[in-house]
N, C-alpha and C positions, 0 to 999 in steps of 0.2 A: 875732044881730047885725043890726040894722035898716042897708038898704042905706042909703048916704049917698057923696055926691059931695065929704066933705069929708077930708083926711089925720090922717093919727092919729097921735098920740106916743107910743103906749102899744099891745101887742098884749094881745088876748083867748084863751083857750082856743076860743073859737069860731071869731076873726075866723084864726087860724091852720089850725083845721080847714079853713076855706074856701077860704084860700091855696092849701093841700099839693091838694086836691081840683081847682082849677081848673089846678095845677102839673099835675098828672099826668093833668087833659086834654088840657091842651097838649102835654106829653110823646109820649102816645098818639098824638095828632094828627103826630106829625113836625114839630112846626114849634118854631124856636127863637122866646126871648124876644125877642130885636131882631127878627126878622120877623114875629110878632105885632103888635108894639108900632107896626110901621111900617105893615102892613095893616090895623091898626084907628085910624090917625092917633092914636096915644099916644108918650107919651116912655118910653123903652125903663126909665127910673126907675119908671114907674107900674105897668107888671107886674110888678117885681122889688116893689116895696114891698104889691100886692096881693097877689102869690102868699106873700108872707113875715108877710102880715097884718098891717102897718104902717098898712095904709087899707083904710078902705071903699071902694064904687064904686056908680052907680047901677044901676037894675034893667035899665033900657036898656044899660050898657056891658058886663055880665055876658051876656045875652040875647043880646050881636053879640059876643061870646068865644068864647062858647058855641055860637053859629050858625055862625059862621071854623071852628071844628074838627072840626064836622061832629056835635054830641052829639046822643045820640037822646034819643026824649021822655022811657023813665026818668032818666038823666041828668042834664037840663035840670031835670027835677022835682025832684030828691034839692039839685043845688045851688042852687034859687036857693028852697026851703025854708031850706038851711043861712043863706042871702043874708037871710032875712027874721026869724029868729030876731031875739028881742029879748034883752038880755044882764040876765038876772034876781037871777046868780048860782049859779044850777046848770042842768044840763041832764043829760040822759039819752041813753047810745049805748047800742050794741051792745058786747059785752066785745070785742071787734077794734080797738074803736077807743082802748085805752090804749097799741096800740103807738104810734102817732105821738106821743102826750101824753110818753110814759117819753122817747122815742127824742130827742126835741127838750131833753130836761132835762137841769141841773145838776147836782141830786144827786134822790137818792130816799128816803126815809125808810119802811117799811113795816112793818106791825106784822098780824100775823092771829091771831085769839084760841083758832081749833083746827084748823089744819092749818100746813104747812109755806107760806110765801109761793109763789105759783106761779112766779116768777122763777129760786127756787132749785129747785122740782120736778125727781126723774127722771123719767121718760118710766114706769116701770112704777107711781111714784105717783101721776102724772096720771091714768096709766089707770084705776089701782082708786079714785080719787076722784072727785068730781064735778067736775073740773077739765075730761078727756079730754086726745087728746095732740093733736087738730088744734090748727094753728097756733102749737104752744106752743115751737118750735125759731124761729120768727118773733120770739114776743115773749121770749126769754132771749136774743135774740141781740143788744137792748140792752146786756149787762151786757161785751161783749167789744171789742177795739180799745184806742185810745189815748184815744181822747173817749169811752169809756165814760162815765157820770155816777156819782157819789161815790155809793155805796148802800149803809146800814144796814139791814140785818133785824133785825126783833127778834123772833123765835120762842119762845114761851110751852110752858115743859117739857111741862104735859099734854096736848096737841098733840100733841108727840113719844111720851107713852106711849099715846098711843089708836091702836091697830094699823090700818093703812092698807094693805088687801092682806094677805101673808104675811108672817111673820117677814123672808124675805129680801130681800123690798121695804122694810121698815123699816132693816135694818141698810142696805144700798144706799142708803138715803136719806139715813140720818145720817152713815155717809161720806161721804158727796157734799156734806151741810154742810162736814165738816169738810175736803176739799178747795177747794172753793171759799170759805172761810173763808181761803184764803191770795192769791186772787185778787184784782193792785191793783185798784183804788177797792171792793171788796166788803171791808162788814165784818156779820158773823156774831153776835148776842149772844143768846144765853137769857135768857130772864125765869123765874126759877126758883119752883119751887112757892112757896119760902118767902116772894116777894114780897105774898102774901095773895091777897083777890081786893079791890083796890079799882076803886072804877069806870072809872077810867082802859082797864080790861082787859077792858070787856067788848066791846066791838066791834071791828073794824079798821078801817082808815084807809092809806092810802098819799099824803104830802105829796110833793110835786113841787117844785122850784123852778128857775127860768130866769135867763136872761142881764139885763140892764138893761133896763127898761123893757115886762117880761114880770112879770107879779104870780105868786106861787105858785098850785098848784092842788091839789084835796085830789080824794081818787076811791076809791070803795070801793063794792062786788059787792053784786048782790042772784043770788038765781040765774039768773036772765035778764037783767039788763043791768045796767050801770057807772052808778054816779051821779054826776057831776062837781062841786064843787063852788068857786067861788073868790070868794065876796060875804067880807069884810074881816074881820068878825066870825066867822064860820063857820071861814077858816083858822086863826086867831089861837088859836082854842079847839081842832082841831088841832092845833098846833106846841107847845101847853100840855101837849094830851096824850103826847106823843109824846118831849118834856121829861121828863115823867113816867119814860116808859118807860127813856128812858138811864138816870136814877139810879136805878131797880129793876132793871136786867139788869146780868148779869156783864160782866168786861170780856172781851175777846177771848180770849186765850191761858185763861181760866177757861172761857169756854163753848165752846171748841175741846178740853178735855179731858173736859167734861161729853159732850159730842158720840161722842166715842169710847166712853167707857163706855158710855152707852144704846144703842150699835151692837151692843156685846158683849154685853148683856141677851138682843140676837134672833137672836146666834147658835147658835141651837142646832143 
């Protein structure tokens, strides 16, 4: 997001990253938004609308924000990079950085071609996957409360039969679909062998979508970092996919008993 002195109608995946980042400087710093606002001669509206990524700010008003709260030089470095970014349509984080993306959304739509979503992960299949369990109590903790966000998975049967760990990590997991398969806004579907393999299924994707005036965002793993993406075209072929995916997966109370039987497969 190119700094600019001028207000926005419209928020970004970036221009929000930069928001929640300068929020929780300030936070750190002890100082509330009205005495910010007032120590840096601003209206107590212009931090509320920066920190929520409503508007850009110059590099000069970021720079005396940032100097008010005392940030050190990595700090001041990290945000006023994020400050300079230009909006391309995609960008690139750290996997840490989908919790604030999930945790701000509406709903979530998620589809992975052979593993379990890491959302619904237990902790012993995090572990025997390439997932791990740091921070992963962090990012499932999206899915609980009352503003949870509406979230469909959509988990592709051969996923589930490809053994992750032991036998009883398997059964333990596909329980735990099928418990959390009854948790509001979480809906659970298989995409069952018999769907074939059309293209739609070969990769994942996780759609995002926000409040008014927030565009959808599409974000899916490489094994070292998230690639973000929300250029207009790019989502749209997303949500096609993903389309897809509803009318090929079972409905719920069908993939809640498919779910059970495959548990009972690894019980031995």
């Amino acid at each position: 997001m190119p700094v600019t002195s001028e207000s926005r109608r419209t928020t970004t995946a970036q221009s929000r990253e930069l928001g929640a980042e300068l929020r929780a400087i300030r936070v750190s710093a002890g100082l509330g938004a009205a005495e910010m606002a007032a120590e840096l001669g601003w209206s107590p509206g212009k931090v509320s609308k920066l920190e929520q990524g409503w508007r850009g700010a110059s590099a000069w008003d970021i720079g005396a924000l940032l100097g008010r709260c005392g940030a050190d030089r990595p700090t001041r470095d990290r945000v006023m990079v994020l400050a300079g970014e230009q909006h391309a349509g995609w960008f690139v984080r750290p996997h840490s950085s989908v919790v604030l993306h999930e945790r701000s959304a509406l709903t979530i739509s998620c589809y992975e071609p052979m593993a379990v979503p890491v959302l619904l992960q237990t902790e012993d299949y995090a572990r025997a996957s390439s997932t791990g369990v740091d921070r992963l109590a962090e990012r499932q903790a999206v899915l609980h409360g009352d503003r949870a966000p509406d979230s469909v998975f959509y988990v592709r049967e051969e996923a589930l039969r490809r053994q992750v760990g032991g036998p009883s990590t398997m059964r333990d997991q596909l329980m735990g679909l099928v418990f959390l398969s009854w948790w509001p806004h979480v809906t659970v579907r298989l995409v069952p062998s018999s769907a074939g393999t059309p293209a739609e299924l070969d990769h994942g994707s996780t759609v995002l979508t926000y409040g008014q005036g927030a565009g959808p965002l599409v974000h899916t793993s490489t094994d070292l970092v998230t690639v973000f993406l929300d250029d207009e075209r790019v989502v749209r072929a997303h949500e096609a996919k993903h389309a897809v995916l509803a009318r090929l997966a079972w409905d719920e109370d069908r993939s809640r008993e498919a779910f059970a039987r495959l548990a009972d497969a690894f019980d031995l």
